[in-house]
N, CA and C atoms as an extended XYZ file, in Angstrom:
501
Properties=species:S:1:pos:R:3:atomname:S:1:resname:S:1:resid:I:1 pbc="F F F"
N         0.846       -1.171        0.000 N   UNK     1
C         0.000        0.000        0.000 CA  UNK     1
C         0.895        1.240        0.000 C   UNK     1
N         0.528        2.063       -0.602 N   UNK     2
C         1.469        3.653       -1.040 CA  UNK     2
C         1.230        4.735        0.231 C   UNK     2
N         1.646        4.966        0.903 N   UNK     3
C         1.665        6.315        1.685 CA  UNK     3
C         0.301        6.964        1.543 C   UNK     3
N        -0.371        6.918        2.899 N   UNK     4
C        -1.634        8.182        2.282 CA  UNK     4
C        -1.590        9.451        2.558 C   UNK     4
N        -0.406        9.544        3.533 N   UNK     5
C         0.189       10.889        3.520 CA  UNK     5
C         0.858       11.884        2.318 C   UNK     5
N         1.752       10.952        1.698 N   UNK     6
C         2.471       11.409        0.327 CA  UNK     6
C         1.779       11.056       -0.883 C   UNK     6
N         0.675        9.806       -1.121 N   UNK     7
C         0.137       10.011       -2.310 CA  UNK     7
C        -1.327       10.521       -2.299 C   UNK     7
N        -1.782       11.184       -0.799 N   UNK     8
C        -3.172       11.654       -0.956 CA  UNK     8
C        -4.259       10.812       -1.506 C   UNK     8
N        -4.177        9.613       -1.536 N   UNK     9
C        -5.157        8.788       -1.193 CA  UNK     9
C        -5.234        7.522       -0.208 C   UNK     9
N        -6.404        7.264       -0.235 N   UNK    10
C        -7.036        6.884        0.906 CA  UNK    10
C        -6.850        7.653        2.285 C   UNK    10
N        -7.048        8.686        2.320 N   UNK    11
C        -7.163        9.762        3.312 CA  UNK    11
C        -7.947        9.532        4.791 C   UNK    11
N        -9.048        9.097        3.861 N   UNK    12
C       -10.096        8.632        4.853 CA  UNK    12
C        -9.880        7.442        5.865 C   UNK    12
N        -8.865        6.686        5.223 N   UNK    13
C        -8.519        5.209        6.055 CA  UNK    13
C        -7.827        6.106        7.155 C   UNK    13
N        -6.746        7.100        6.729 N   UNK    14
C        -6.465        7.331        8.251 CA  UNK    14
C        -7.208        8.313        9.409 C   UNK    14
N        -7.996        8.918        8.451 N   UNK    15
C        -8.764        9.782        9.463 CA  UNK    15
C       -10.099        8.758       10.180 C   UNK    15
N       -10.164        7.565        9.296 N   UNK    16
C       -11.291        6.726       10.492 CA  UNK    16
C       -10.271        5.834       11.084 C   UNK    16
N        -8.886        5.666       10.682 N   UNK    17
C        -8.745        4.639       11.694 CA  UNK    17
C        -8.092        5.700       13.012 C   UNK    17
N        -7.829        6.455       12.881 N   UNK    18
C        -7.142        7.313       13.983 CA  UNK    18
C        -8.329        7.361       15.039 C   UNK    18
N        -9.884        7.511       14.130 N   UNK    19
C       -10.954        8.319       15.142 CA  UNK    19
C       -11.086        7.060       15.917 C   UNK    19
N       -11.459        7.897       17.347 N   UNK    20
C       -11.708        6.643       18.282 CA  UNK    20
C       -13.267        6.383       18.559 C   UNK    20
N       -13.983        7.313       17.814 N   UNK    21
C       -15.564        7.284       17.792 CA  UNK    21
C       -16.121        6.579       17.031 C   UNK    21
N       -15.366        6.441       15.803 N   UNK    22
C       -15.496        4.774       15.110 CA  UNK    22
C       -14.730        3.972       15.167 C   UNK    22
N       -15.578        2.778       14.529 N   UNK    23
C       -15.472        1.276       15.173 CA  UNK    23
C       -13.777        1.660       14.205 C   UNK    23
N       -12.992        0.504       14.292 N   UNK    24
C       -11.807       -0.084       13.459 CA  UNK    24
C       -12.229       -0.550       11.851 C   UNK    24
N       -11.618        0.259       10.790 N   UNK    25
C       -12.158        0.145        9.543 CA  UNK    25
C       -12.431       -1.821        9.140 C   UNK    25
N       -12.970       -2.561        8.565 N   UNK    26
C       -12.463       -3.864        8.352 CA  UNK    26
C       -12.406       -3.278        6.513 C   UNK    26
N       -11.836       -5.131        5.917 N   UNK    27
C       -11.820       -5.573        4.627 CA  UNK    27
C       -10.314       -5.287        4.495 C   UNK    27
N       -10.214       -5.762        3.285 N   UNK    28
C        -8.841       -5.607        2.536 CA  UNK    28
C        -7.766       -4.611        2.770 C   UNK    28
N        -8.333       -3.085        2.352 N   UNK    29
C        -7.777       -2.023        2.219 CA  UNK    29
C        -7.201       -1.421        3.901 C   UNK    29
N        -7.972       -2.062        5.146 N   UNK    30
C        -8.093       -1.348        6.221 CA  UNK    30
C        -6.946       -2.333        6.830 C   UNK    30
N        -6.842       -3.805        6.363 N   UNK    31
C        -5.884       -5.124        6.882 CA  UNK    31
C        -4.529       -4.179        5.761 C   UNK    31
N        -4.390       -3.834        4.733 N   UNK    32
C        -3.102       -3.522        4.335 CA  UNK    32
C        -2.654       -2.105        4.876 C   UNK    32
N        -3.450       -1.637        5.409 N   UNK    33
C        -3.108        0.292        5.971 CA  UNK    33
C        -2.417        0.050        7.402 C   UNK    33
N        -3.153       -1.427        8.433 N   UNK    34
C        -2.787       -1.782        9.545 CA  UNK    34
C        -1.404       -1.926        9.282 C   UNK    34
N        -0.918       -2.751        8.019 N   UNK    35
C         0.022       -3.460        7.699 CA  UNK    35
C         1.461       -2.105        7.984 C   UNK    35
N         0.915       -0.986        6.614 N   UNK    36
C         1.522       -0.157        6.043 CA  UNK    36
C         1.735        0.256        7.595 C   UNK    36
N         1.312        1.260        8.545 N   UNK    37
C         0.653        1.528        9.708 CA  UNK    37
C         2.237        1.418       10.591 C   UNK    37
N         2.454       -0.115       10.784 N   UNK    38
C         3.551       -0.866       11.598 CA  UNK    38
C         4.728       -0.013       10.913 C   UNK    38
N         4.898        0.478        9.462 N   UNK    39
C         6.370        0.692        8.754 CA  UNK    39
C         6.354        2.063        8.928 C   UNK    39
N         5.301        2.927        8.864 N   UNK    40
C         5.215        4.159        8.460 CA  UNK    40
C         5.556        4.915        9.946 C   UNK    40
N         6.553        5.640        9.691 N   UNK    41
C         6.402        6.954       11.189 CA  UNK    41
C         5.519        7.759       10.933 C   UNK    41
N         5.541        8.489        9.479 N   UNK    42
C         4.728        9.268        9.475 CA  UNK    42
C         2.959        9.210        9.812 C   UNK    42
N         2.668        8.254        9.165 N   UNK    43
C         1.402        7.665        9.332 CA  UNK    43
C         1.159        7.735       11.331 C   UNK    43
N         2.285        7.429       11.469 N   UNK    44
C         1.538        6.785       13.382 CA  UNK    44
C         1.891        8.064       13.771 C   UNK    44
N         2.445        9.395       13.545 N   UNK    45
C         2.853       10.522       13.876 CA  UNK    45
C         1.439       11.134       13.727 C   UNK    45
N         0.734       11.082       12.510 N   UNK    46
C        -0.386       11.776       12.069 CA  UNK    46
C        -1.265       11.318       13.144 C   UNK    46
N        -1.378        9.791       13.206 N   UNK    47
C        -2.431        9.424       14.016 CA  UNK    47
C        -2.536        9.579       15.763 C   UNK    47
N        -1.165       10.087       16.410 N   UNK    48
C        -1.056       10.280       17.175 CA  UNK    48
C        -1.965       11.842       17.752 C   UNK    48
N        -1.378       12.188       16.474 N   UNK    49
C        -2.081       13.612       16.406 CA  UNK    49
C        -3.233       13.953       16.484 C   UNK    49
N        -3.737       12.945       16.078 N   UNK    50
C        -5.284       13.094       15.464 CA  UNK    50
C        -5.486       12.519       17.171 C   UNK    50
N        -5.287       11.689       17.743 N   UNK    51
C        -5.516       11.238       19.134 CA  UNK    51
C        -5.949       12.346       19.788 C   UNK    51
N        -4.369       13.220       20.144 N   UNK    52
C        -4.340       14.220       20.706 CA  UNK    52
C        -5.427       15.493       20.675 C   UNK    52
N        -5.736       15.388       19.398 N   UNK    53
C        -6.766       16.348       19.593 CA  UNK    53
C        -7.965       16.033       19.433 C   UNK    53
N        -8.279       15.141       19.588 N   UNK    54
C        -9.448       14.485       20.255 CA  UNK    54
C        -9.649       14.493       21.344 C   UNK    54
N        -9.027       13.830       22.301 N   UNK    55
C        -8.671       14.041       23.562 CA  UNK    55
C        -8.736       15.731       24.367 C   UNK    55
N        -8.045       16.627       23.365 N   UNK    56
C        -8.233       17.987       23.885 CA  UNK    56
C        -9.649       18.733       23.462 C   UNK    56
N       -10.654       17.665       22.468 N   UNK    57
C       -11.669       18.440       22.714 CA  UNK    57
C       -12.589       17.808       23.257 C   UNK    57
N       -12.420       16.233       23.970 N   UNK    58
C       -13.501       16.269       25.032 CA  UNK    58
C       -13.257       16.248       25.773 C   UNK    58
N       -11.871       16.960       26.382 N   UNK    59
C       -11.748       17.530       27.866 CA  UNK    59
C       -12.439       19.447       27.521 C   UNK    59
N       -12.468       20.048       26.625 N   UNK    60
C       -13.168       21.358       26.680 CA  UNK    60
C       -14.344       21.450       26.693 C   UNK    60
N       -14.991       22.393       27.572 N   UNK    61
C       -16.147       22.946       27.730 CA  UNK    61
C       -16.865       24.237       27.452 C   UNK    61
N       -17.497       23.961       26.328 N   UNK    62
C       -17.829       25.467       25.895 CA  UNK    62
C       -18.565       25.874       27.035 C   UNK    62
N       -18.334       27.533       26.962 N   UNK    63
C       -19.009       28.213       27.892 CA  UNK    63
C       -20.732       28.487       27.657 C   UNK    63
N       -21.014       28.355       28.979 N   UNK    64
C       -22.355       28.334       28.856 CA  UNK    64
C       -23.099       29.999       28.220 C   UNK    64
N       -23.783       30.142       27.924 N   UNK    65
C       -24.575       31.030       26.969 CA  UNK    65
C       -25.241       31.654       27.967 C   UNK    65
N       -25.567       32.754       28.708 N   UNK    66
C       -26.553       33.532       29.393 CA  UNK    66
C       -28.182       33.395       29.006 C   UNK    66
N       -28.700       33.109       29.986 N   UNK    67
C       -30.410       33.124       29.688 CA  UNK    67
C       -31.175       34.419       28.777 C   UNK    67
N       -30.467       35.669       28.913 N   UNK    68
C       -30.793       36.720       28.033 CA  UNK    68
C       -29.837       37.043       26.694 C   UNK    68
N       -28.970       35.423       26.488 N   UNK    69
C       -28.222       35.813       24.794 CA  UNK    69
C       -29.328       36.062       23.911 C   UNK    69
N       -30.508       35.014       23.475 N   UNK    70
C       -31.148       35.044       22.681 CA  UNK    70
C       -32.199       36.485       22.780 C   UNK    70
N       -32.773       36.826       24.030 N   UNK    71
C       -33.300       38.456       23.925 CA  UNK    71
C       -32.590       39.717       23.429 C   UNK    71
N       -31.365       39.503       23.945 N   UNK    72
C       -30.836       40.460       23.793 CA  UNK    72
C       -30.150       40.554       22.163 C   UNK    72
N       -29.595       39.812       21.539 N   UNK    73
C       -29.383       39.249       20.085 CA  UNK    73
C       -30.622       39.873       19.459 C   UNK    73
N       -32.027       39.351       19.411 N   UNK    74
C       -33.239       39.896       18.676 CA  UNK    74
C       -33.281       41.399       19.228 C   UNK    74
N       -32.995       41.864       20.133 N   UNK    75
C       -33.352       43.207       20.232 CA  UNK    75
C       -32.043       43.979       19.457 C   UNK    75
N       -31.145       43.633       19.176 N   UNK    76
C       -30.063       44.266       19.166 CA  UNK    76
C       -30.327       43.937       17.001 C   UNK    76
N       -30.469       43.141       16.979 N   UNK    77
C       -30.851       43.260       14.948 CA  UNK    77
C       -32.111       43.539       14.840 C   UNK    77
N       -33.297       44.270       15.795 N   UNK    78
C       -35.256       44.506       15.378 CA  UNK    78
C       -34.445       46.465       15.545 C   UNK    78
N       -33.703       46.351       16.610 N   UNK    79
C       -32.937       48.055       16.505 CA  UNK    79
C       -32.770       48.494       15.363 C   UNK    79
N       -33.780       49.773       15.103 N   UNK    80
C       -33.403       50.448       13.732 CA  UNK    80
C       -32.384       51.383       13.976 C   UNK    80
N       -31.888       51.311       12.984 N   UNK    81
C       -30.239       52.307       12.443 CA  UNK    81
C       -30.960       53.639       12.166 C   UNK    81
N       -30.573       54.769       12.356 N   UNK    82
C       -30.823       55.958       11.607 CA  UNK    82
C       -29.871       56.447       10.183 C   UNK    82
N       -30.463       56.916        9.570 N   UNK    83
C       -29.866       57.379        8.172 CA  UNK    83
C       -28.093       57.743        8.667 C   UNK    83
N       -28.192       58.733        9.376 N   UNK    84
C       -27.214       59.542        9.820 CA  UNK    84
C       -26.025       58.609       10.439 C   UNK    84
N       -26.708       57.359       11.645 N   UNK    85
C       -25.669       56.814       12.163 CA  UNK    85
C       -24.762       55.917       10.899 C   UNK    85
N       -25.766       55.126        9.796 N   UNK    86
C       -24.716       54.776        8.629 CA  UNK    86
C       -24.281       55.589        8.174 C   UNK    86
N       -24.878       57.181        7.637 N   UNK    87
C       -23.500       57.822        6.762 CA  UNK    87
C       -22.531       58.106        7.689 C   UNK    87
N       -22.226       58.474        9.039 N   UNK    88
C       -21.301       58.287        9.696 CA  UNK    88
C       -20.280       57.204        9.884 C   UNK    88
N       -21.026       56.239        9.841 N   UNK    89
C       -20.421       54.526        9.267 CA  UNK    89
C       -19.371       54.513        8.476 C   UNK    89
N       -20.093       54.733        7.185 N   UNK    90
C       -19.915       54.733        5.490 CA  UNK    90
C       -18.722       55.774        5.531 C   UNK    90
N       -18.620       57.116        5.861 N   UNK    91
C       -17.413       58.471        5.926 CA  UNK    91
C       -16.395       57.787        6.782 C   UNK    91
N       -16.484       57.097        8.107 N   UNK    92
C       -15.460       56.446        8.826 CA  UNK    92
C       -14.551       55.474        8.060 C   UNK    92
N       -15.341       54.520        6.975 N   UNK    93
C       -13.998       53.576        6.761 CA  UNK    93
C       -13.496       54.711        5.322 C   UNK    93
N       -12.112       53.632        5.226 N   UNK    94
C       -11.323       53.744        5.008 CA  UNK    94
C       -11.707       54.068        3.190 C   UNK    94
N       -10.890       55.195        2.500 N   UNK    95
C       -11.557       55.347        1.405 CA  UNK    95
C       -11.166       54.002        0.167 C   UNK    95
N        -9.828       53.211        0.250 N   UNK    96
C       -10.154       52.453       -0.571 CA  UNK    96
C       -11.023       51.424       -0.606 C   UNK    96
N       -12.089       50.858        0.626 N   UNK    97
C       -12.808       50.107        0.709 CA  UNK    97
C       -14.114       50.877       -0.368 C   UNK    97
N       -14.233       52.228        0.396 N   UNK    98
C       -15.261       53.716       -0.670 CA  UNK    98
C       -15.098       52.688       -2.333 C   UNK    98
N       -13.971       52.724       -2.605 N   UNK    99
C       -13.489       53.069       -4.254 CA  UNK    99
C       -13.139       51.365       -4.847 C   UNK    99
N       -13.829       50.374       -3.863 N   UNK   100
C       -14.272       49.063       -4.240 CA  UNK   100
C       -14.916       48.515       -4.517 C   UNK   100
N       -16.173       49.724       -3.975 N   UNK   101
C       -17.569       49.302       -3.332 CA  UNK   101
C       -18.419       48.630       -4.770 C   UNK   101
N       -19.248       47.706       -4.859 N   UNK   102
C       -19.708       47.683       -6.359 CA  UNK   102
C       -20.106       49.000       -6.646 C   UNK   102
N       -20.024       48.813       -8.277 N   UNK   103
C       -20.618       50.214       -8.847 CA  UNK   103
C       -20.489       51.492       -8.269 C   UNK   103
N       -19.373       51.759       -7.482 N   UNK   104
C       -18.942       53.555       -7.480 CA  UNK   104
C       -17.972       53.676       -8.221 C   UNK   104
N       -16.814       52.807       -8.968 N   UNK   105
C       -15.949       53.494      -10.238 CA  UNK   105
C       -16.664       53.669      -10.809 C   UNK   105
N       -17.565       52.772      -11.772 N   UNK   106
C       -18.604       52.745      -12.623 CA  UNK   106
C       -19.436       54.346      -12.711 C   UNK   106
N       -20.213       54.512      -11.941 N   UNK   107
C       -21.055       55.628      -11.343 CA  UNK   107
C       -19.894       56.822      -11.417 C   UNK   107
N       -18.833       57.016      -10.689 N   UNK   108
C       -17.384       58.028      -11.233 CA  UNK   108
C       -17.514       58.007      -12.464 C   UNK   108
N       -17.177       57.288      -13.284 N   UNK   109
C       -16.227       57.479      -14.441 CA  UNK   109
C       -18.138       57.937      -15.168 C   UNK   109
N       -19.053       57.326      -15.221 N   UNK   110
C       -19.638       57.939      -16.194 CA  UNK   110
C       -20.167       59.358      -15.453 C   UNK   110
N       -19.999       59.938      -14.395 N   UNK   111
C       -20.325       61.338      -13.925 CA  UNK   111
C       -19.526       61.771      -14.537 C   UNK   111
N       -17.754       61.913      -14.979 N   UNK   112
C       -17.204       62.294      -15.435 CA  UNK   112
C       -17.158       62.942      -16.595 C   UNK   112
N       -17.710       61.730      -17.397 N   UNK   113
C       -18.190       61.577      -19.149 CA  UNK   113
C       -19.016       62.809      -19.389 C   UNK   113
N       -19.823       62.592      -18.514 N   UNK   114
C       -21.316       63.569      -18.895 CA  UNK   114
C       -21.100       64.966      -18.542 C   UNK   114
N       -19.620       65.398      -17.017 N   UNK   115
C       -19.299       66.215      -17.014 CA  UNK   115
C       -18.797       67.221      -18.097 C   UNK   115
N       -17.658       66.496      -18.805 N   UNK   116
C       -17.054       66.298      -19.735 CA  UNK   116
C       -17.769       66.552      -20.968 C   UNK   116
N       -18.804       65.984      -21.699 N   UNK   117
C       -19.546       66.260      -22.501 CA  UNK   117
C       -20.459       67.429      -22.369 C   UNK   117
N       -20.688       67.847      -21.103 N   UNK   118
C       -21.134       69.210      -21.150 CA  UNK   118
C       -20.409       70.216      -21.533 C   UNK   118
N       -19.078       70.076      -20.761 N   UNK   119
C       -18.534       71.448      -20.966 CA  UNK   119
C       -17.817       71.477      -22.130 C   UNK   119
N       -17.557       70.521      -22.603 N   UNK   120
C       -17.108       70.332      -24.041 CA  UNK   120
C       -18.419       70.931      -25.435 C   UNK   120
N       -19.392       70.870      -25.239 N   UNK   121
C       -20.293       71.151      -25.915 CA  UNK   121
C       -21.036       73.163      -25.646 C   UNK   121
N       -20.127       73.138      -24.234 N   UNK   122
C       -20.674       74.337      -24.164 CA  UNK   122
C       -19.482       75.456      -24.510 C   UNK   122
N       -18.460       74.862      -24.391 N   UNK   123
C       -17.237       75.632      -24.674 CA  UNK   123
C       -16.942       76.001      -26.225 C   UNK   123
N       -17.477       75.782      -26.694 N   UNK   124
C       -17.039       76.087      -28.493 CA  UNK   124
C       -19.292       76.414      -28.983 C   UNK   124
N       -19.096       78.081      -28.658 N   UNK   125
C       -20.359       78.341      -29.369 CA  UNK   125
C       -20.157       78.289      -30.591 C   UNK   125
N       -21.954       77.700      -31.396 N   UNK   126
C       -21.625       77.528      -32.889 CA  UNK   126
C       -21.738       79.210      -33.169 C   UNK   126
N       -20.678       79.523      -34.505 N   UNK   127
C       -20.734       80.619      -35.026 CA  UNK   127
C       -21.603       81.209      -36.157 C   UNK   127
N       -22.289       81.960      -36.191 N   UNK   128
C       -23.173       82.265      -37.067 CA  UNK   128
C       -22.628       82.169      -38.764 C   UNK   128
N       -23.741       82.047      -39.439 N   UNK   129
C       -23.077       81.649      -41.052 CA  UNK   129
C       -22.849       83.412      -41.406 C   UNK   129
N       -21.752       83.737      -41.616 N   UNK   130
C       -21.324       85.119      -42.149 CA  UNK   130
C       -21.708       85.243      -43.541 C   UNK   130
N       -22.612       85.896      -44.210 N   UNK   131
C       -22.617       86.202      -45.320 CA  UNK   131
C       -21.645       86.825      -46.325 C   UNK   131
N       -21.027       86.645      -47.363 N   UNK   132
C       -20.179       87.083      -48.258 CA  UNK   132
C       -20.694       88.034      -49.390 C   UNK   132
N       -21.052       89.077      -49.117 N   UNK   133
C       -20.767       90.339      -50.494 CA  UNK   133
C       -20.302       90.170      -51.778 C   UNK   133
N       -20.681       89.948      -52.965 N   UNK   134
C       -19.945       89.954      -54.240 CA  UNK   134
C       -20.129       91.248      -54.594 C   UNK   134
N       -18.893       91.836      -54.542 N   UNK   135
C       -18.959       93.235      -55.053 CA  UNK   135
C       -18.503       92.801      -56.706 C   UNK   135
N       -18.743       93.903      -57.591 N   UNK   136
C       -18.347       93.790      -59.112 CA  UNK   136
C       -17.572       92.262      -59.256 C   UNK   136
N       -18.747       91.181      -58.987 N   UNK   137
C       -18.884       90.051      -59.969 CA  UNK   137
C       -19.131       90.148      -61.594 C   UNK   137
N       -17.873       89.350      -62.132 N   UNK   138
C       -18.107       89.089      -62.849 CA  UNK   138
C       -19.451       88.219      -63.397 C   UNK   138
N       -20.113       87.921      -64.912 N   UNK   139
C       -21.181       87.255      -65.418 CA  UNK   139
C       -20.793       85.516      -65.173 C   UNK   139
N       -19.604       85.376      -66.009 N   UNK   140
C       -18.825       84.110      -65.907 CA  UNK   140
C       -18.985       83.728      -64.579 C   UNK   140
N       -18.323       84.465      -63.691 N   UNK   141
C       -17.824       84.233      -62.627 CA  UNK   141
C       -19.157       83.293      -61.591 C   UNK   141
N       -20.144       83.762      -61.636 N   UNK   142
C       -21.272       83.739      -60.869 CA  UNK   142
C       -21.695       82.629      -61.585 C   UNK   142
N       -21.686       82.207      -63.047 N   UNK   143
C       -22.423       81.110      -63.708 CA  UNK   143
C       -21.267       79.887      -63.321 C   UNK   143
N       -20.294       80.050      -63.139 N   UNK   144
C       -19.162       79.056      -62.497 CA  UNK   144
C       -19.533       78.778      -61.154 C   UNK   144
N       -19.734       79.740      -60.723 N   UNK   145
C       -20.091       79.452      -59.075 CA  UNK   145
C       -21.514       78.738      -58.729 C   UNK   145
N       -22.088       78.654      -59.689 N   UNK   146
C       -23.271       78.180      -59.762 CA  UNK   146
C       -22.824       76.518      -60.199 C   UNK   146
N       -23.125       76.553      -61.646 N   UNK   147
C       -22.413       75.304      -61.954 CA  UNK   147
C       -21.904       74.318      -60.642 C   UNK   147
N       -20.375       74.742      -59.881 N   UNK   148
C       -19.622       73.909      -58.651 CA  UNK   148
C       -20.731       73.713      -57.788 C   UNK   148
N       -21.524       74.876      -57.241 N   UNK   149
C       -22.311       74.768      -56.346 CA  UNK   149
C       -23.588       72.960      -57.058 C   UNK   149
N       -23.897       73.656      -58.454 N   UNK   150
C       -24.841       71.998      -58.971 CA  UNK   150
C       -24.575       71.100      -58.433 C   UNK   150
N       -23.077       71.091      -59.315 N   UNK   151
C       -22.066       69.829      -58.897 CA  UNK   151
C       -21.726       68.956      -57.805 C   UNK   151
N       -21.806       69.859      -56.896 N   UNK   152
C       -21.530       69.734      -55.568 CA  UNK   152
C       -22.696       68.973      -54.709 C   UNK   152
N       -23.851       69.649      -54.961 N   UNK   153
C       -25.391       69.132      -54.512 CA  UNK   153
C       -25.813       67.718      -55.333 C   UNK   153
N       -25.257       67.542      -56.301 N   UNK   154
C       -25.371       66.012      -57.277 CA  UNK   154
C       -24.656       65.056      -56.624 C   UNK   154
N       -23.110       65.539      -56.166 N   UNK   155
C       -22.413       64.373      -56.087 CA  UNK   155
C       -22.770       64.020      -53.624 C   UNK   155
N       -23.223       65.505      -53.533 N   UNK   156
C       -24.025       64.460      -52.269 CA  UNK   156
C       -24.603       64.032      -52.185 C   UNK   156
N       -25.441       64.168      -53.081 N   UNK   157
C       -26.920       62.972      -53.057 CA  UNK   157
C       -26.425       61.619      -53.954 C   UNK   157
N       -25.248       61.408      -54.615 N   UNK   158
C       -24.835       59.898      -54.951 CA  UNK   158
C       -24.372       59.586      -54.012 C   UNK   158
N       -23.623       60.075      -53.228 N   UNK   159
C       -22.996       59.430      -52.013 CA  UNK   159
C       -23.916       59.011      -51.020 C   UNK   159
N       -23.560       57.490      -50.707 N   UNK   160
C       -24.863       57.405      -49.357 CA  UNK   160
C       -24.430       58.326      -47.730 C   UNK   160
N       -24.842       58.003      -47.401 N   UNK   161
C       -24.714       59.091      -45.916 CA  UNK   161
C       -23.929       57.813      -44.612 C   UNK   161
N       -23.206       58.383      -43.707 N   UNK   162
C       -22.849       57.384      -43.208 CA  UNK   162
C       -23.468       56.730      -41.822 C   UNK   162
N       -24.145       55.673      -41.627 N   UNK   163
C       -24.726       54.991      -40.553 CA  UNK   163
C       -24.786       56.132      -38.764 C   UNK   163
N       -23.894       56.501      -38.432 N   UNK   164
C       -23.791       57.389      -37.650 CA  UNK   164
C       -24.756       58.929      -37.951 C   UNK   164
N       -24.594       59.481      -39.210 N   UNK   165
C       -25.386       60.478      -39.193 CA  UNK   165
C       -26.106       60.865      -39.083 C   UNK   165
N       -26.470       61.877      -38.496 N   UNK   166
C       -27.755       62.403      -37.856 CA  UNK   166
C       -28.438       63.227      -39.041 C   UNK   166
N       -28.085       62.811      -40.183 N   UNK   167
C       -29.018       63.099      -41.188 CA  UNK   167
C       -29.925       61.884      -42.020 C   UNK   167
């Protein structure tokens, strides 16, 4: 039989044969662990151990519980909190616990955005369309300017518009 210390199995053979609250494992596997058991230090080291603290917990005695744990427990979680005593809470710890919390980067970064997109939108007023004067235009000149201007209005309407536009 292989070590159940070093090959991590049969684990259980030594944790029931150590326990003294159960019976002695039988069959095959429990007659070759006895076997292994006699060779192994480690094995009878573990199980010694396992003795030992057995032994140290039914010599301990938990302490007995007061007749008013359970009143006093329900009165102490039916106690309502006031608003004020949690934000006092909440300002006391520590701010990187603040900047962990779910959803406050989240909630930051898009206050930011929208900050950001305001003043970005308010900082550059649109400028009015300035009208241009043709003083002593030429005839040509104006039938050219016309013409580009056609041209111009033809070849946007072949072009499709692009998915994003707000036209």
């Amino acid at each position: 039989m292989r070590c159940p210390i070093e090959s991590q199995e049969n684990l259980e053979l030594l944790l029931d044969y150590g326990s003294s609250s159960r019976g002695r494992p039988a069959g095959p596997l429990a007659e070759a662990f006895r076997e292994h058991l006699e060779k192994c230090p480690a094995c009878r080291e573990a199980m010694a151990g396992q003795h030992q603290v057995r032994a140290a917990l039914d010599i301990w005695e938990a302490p007995a519980v007061s007749l008013s744990f359970d009143r006093q427990l329900y009165a102490l979680i039916e106690e309502p909190v006031k608003w004020s005593e949690r934000l006092r809470q909440a300002l006391s710890r520590p701010l990187p616990v603040l900047l962990f919390w779910k959803g406050v980067p989240v909630a930051v970064a898009a206050g930011l955005v929208l900050v950001a997109g305001v003043l970005l939108q308010h900082q550059q007023p649109a400028k009015p369309f300035e009208s241009v004067a043709v003083e002593g235009a030429q005839p040509e000149q104006v039938v050219h300017a016309l013409d580009d201007m056609e041209m111009l209005d033809v070849f946007d309407q072949s072009v499709p518009a692009p998915a994003n536009s707000p036209l």
